[in-house]
C-alpha positions in Angstrom: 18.0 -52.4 0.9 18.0 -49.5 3.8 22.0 -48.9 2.7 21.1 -48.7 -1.0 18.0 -46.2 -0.8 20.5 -44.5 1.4 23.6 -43.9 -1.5 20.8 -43.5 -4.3 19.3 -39.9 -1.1 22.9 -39.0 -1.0 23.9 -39.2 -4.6 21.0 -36.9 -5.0 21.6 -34.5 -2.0 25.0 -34.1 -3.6 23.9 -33.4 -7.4 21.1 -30.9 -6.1 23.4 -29.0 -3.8 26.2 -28.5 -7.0 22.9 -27.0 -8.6 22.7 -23.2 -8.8 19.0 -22.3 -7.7 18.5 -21.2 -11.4 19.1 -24.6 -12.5 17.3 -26.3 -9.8 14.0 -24.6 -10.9 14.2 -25.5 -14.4 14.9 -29.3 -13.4 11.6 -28.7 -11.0 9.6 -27.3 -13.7 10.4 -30.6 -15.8 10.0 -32.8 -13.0 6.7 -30.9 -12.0 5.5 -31.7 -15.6 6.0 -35.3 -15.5 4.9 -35.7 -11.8 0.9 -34.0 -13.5 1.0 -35.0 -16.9 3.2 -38.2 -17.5 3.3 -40.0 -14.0 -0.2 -38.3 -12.9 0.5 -38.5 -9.3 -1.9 -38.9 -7.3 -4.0 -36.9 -9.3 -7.6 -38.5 -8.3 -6.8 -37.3 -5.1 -5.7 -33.9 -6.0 -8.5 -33.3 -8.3 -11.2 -34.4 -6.1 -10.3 -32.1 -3.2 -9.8 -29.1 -5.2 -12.8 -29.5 -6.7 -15.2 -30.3 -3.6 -12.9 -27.5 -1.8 -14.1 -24.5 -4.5 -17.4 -25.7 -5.7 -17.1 -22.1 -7.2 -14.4 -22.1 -9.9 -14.6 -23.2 -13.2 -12.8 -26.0 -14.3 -9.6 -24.1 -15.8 -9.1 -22.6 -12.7 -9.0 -25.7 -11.1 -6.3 -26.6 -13.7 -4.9 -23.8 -13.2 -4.6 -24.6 -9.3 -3.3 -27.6 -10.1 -0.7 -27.1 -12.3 0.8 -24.3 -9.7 0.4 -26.8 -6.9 2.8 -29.7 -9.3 5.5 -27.3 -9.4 5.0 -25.7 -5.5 5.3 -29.4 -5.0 8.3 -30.6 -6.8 9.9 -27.1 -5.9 9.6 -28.0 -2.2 11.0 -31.0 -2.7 14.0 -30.0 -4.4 14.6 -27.2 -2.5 14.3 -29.9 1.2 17.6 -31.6 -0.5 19.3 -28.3 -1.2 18.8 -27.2 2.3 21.6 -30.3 3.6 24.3 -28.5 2.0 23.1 -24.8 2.3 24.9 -22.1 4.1 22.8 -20.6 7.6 23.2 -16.9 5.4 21.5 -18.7 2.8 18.6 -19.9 4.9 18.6 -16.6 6.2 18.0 -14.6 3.4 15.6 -17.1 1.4 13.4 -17.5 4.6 12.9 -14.4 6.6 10.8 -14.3 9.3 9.7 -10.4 9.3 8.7 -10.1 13.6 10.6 -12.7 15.2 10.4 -10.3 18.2 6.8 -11.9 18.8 8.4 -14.9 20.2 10.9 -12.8 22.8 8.1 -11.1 24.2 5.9 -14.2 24.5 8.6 -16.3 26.0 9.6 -13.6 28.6 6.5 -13.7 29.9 5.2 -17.8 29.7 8.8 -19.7 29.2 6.9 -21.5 26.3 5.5 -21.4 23.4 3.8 -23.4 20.7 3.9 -22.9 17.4 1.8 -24.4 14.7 2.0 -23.7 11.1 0.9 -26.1 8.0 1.9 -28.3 5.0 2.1 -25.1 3.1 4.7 -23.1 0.8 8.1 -24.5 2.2 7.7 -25.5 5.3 10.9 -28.2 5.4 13.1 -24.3 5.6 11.1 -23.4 8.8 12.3 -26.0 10.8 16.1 -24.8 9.7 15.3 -20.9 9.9 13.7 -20.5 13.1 16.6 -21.5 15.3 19.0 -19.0 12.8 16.9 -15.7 13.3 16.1 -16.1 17.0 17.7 -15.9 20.5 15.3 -19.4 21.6 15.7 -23.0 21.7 13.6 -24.6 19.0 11.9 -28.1 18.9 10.3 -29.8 15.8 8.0 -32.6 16.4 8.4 -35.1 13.1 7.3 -38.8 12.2 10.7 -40.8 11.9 11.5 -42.4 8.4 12.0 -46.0 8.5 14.8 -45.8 6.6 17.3 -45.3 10.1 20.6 -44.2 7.7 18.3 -41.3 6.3 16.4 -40.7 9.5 19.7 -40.1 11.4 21.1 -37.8 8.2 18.4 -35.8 8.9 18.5 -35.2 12.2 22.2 -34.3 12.4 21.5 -31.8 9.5 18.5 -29.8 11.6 21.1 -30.0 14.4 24.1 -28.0 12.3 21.1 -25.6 12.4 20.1 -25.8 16.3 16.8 -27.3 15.8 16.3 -30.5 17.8 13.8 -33.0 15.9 11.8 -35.1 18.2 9.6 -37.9 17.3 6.0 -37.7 17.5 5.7 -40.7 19.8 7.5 -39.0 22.5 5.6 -35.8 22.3 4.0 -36.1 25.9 8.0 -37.1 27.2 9.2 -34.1 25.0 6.8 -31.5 26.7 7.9 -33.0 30.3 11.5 -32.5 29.6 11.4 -29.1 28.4 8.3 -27.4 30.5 9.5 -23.6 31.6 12.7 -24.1 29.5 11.8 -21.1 26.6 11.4 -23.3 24.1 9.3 -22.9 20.8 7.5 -26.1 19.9 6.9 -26.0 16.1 3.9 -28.4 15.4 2.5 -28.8 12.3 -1.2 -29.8 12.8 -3.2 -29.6 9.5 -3.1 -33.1 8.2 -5.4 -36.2 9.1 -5.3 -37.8 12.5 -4.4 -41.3 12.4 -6.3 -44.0 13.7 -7.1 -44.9 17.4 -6.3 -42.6 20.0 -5.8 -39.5 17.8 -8.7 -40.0 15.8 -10.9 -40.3 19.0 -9.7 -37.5 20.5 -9.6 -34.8 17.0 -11.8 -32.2 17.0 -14.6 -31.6 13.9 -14.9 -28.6 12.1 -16.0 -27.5 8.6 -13.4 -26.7 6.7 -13.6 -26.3 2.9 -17.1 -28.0 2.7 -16.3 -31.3 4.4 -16.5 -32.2 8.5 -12.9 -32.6 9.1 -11.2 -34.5 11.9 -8.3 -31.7 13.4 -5.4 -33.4 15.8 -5.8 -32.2 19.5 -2.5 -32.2 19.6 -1.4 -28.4 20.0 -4.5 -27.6 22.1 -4.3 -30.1 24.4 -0.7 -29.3 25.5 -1.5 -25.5 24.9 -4.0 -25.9 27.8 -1.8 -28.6 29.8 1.2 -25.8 30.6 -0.6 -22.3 29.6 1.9 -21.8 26.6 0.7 -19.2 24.4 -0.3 -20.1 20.8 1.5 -18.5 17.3 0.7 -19.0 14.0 3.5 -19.4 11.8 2.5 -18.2 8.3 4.8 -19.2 5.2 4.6 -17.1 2.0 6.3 -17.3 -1.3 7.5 -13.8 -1.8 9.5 -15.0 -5.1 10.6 -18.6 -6.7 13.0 -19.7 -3.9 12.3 -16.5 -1.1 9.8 -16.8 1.4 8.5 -14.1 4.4 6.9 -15.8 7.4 5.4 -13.8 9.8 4.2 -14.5 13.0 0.9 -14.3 14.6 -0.4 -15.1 17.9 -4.0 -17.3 18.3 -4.4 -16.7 21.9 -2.3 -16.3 24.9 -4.6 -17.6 27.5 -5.5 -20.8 26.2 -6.9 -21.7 29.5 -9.5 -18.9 29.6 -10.9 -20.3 26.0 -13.4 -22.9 25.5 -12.6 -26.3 24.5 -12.3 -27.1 21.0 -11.6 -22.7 20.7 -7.9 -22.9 19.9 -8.3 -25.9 17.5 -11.0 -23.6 15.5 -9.0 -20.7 15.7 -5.9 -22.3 14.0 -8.7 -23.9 11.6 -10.2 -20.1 10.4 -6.3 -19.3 10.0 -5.8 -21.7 7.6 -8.7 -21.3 5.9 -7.7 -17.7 5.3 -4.3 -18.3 4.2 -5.2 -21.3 1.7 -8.2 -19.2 0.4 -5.5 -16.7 -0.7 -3.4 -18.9 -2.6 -4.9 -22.5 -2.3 -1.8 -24.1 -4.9 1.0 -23.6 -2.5 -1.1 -26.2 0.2 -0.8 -30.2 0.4 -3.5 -32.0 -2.2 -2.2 -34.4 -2.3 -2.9 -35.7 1.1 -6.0 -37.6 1.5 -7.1 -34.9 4.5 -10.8 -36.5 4.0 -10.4 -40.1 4.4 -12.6 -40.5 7.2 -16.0 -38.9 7.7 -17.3 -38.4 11.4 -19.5 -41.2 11.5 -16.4 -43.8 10.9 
């Protein structure tokens, strides 16, 4: 089964990568289309957190929201198979990051630095264009498909690009190895702890009108080797260009309270979905659990 799901990925790698951009955006806009009004995916879900997220906007402005989010949706999606067969110029030019500078003057002084963004824009290209526009090592923390033929694809194609993908299960291993190496961890922290030992240790904040569980992920190790914090902020400049731009959250995590950096990367993305709340993830059940469960 694993060897067929893998033909029927690669079949479609290869007849998205033949597609010119201009092409690949009106075959999003039909499959964005069918994904809201035929197939209706996941659209209780989507629905529900818009509208307990902006108690304030009328109902075709929710619609409006959504149908925007459909398309920023199936656009990522298509655009994560074009970027196996795109060229590092390509990558380049389609996602700039505008002060990568931020990072070398960081690193000179720390040897380390995390850097957590969200599930927002096109964030698939930010594990590719980071390594392409700056002189540092880069290291993406992911959750590995089941599907080993596909999981391995993957990871060789972040490699032609010099980012190393490590799983999320060897995370604590991951920091060991690399500690005082100048390496940018890129972590993206915005989505729903999982049961167990990352829900007991999230942190709770109010964010969009709900208690929400945040992973402690980034702050614990922020704190555990005194690695300065940058927020990496995706924006859609165009249909298929994006501008990132680099932030920093703090760069004594040590002298912060606990809990501080996980509510300062919180306020950020706040900000940023406020802005333009279609081009975030509602489709992921972020409020599953409520803090008494």
């Amino acid at each position: 089964m694993n060897l067929l799901t893998t033909c029927i990925f690669l079949s479609f790698v290869a007849m998205v990568s033949l597609m010119p951009f201009r092409v690949l955006y009106c075959f999003s806009d039909f499959a964005a289309f069918v994904m809201h009004k035929v197939v209706k995916y996941r659209r209780k879900v989507i629905y529900d957190n818009l509208y307990k997220s902006f108690p304030d906007k009328s109902s075709e402005e929710i619609e409006k929201i959504a149908k925007a989010f459909y398309k920023n949706l199936t656009d990522n999606l298509l655009e994560s198979f074009k970027a196996f067969t795109m060229k590092h110029s390509s990558i380049i030019k389609r996602h700039k990051i505008l002060n990568p500078e931020l990072l070398e003057s960081l690193l000179e002084q720390h040897k380390g630095v995390i850097g957590v963004t969200a599930h927002y824009a096109n964030w698939e290209w930010g594990s590719l264009s980071g390594s392409l526009q700056c002189d540092n090592h880069f290291v993406a923390l992911y959750k590995p498909l089941n599907n080993k033929y596909i999981n391995n694809i993957l990871l060789r194609s972040r490699a032609k690009c010099n980012t190393e993908l490590v799983s999320i299960k060897e995370t604590s291993d991951m920091f060991r190895q690399y500690e005082n190496k100048n390496y940018v961890f890129l972590m993206a922290a915005d989505q729903s702890p999982a049961k167990g030992k990352q829900m007991d240790s999230a942190y709770w904040f109010e964010f969009f009108n709900r208690q929400t569980a945040f992973l402690h992920g980034p702050e614990k190790y922020s704190r555990r080797y005194n690695y300065p914090v940058v927020y990496i902020d995706i924006q859609r400049v165009k249909r298929g260009y994006y501008e990132v731009v680099l932030s920093t959250l703090t760069e004594s995590p040590n002298n912060l309270p606990d809990g501080k950096i996980t509510e300062l990367y919180k306020n950020k993305l706040v900000e940023i979905i406020s802005t333009r709340p279609n081009d975030w993830l509602w489709s992921h059940n972020r409020w599953k659990r409520s803090p008494k469960q």
